[in-house]
N, C-alpha and C positions, 0 to 999 in steps of 0.2 A: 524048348523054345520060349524067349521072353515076351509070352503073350502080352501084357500091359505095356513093354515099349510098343509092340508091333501096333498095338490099338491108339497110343500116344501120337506114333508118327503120322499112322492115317488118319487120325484128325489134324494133325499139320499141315497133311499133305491135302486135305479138304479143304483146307481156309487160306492157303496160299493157291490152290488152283482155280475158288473164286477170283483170287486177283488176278492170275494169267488170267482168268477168262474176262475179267474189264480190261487189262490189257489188249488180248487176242482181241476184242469186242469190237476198240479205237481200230485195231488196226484193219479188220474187217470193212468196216465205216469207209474209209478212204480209197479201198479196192474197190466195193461195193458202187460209188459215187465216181469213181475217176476213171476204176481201170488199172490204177497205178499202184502198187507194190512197194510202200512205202517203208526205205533203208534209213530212215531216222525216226522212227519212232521211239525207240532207246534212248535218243536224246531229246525225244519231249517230257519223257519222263523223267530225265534229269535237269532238265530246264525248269520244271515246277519243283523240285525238292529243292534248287537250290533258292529259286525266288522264296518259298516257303521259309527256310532255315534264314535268309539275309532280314526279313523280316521281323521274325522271332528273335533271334539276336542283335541284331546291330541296331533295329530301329524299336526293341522291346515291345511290339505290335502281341497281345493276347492272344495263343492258338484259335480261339472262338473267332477271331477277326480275320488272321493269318491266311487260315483256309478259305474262305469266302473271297477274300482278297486275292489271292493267289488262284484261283480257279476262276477270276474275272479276267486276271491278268492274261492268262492262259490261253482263253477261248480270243481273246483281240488278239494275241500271241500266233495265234493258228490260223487264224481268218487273213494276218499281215502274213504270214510267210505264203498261203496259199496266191494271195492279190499280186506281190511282187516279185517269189521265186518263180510260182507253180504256172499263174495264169497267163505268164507270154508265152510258157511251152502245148498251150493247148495247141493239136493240130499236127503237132510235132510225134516223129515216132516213139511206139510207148518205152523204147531201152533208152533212148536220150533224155526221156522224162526220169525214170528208174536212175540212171546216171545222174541225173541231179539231183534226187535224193541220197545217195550219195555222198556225193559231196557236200550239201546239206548238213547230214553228219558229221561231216568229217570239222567244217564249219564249227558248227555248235559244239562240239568237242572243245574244240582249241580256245572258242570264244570263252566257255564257262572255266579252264584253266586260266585263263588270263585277267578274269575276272575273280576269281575265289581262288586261284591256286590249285597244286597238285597233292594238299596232305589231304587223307579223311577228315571231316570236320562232325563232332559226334553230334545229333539234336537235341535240343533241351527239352527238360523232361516233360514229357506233359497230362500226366497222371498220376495221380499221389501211389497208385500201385502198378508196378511194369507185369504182373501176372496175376491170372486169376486161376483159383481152382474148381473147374466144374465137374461132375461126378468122378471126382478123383483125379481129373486128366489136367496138368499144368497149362495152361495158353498164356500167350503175349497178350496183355491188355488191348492193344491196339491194332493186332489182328483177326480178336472179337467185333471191333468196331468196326474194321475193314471186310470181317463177312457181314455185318447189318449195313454196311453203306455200299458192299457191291449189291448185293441182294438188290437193296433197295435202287442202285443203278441200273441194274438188269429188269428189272421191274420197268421203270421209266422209260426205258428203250424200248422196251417191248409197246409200251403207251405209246409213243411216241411216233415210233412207225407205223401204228395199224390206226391212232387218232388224228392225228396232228397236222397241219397242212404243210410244214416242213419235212415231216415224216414220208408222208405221202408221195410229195413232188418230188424226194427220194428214191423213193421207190419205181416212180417212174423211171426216173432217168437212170437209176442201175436196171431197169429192164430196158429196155432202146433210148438212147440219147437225144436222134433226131425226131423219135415223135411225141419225144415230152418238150422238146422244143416247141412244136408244133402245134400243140395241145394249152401253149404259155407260158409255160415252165423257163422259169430267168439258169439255162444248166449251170450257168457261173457263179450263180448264189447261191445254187444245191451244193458248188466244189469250198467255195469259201466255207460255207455252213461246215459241213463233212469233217475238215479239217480244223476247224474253228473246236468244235465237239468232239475230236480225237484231242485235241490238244489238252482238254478239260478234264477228260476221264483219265486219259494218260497220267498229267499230274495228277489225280486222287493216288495211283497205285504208286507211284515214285513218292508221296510224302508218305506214303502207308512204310513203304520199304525204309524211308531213311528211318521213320524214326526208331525202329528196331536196330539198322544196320548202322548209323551213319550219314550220311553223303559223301560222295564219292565220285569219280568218272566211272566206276567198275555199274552205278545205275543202268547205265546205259546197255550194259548188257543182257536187259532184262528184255531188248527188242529183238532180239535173237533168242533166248530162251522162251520166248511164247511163240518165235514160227512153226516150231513141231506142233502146237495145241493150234494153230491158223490150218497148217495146213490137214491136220488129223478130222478137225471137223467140218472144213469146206471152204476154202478161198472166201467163198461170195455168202458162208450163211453166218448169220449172228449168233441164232442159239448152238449152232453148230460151233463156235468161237467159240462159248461159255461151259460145252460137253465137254470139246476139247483141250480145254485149260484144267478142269477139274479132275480130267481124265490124266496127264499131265501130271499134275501135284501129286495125285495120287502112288502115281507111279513113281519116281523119284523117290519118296521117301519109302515107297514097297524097296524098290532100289537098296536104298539106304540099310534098311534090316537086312534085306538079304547077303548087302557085303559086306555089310559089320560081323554080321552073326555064321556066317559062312565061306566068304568065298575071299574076303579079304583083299582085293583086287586095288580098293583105296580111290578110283575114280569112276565107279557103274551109277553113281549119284550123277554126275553129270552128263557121263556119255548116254545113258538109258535113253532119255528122249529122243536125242536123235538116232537113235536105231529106230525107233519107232517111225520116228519123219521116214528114214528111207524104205524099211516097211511096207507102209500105209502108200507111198508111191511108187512102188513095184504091184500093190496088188489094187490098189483104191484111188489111181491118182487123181480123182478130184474131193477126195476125200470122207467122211459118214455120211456129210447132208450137202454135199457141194453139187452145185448145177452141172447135169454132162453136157457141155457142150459139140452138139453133131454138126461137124462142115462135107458137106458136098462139094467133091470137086469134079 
């Protein structure tokens, strides 16, 4: 067995499973706050890598400025889709809401084609070395960075929620809607907010991916490779998001050694997860740390 690949890829598969897990995190956020099972999240992640990348090149905007810039964009980005898509379907059943997300996608797909086109566009470089070697084990420079900027994300969230008065009035209102109403709570500025804040974190993990991979429309797929790590750790829990994502990574590149070095199948890399999705919903359907929901009828 090639132990030093297999130890190689589980650190790969640790530093990309913090990123599902900022991913999974956003997308938690918005269930969490709405209720709603948000089908474009893959394309807020491609929405900021591309804002990112038009920056960096066309307008020669400094990565140091880029990112800042772009994750302003972002959060006004997420706050307008919430106010003009989201906010007249309050009230509305939750599959007609889910249908709009949706479409949504389907939306911002076409739009970022028609704006940038349909070739991969590479990112410019933005380190004088694209790898580091730390005790021996080769990593992408920039997804060093990207486990000290989730880290430090998850960090924040976790502030955020148990400090914060936006946190808070979160909190409420993913526990009962009508008595955080109640209590003062504006629920419409918790859904903006929510969204606003998915949309922010999202782009961090889409300009982490481009600059390794690209940009691409194939980003977007990265909102469906973190449902399995959503639903693994719990619909409605955050750090259950961030378990579930790391858990995830992990797993795929375990994946990965074992069909390379064994079984040769050529596609257990991708399918893996979702074995697990269905799984974990045959035996755990609300998932490691997700709320069980009891209806009396």
């Amino acid at each position: 067995m090639n132990t030093q690949l297999l130890i190689q890829l589980l650190v790969n598969g640790l530093v990309v499973g913090t990123l599902y897990g900022v991913v999974a995190m956003s997308f938690v956020l918005i269930y969490k706050a709405t209720q709603v099972v948000n089908f474009a999240q893959g394309e807020l992640l491609l929405v900021g890598a591309w804002v990112c990348w038009a920056l960096l090149t066309k307008y020669q905007v400094p990565f140091y400025l880029g990112m800042p810039i772009t994750l302003a964009f972002m959060f006004a980005f997420g706050m307008t889709v919430q106010l003009v898509v989201l906010r007249p379907m309050i009230g509305e059943p939750i599959i007609s809401v889910i249908m709009v997300t949706i479409g949504l996608s389907t939306i911002l797909q076409a739009l970022m084609k028609w704006m940038f086109g349909t070739s991969p566009q590479p990112f410019p470089r933005i380190f004088a070395s694209q790898t580091v070697t730390i005790a021996g084990l080769t990593l992408q420079t920039v997804y060093v960075l990207s486990l000290v900027v989730s880290v430090a994300m998850m960090a924040g969230m976790a502030w955020f929620f148990r400090v914060s008065k936006y946190g808070l009035a979160m909190r409420a209102t993913a526990f009962n809607q009508q008595v955080a109403q109640s209590l003062g709570i504006s629920v419409k500025s918790v859904f903006a907010m929510a969204w606003a804040i998915s949309a922010t974190v999202s782009a961090v993990a889409g300009i982490v991916v481009a600059v390794v991979n690209g940009v691409s429309s194939g980003l977007s797929v990265y909102g469906i490779k973190v449902f399995p790590a959503v639903i693994l750790g719990g619909l409605d829990s955050i750090a259950g998001s961030v378990i579930g994502g790391i858990i995830i990574g992990l797993l795929e590149n375990a994946a990965q050694f074992i069909d390379g070095e064994y079984l040769h199948w050529g596609n257990l890399f991708e399918v893996a997860p979702f074995y697990v999705l269905v799984i974990i919903l045959m035996i755990k359907p609300y998932g490691l740390f997700g709320t069980h929901d009891i209806e009396r009828i």
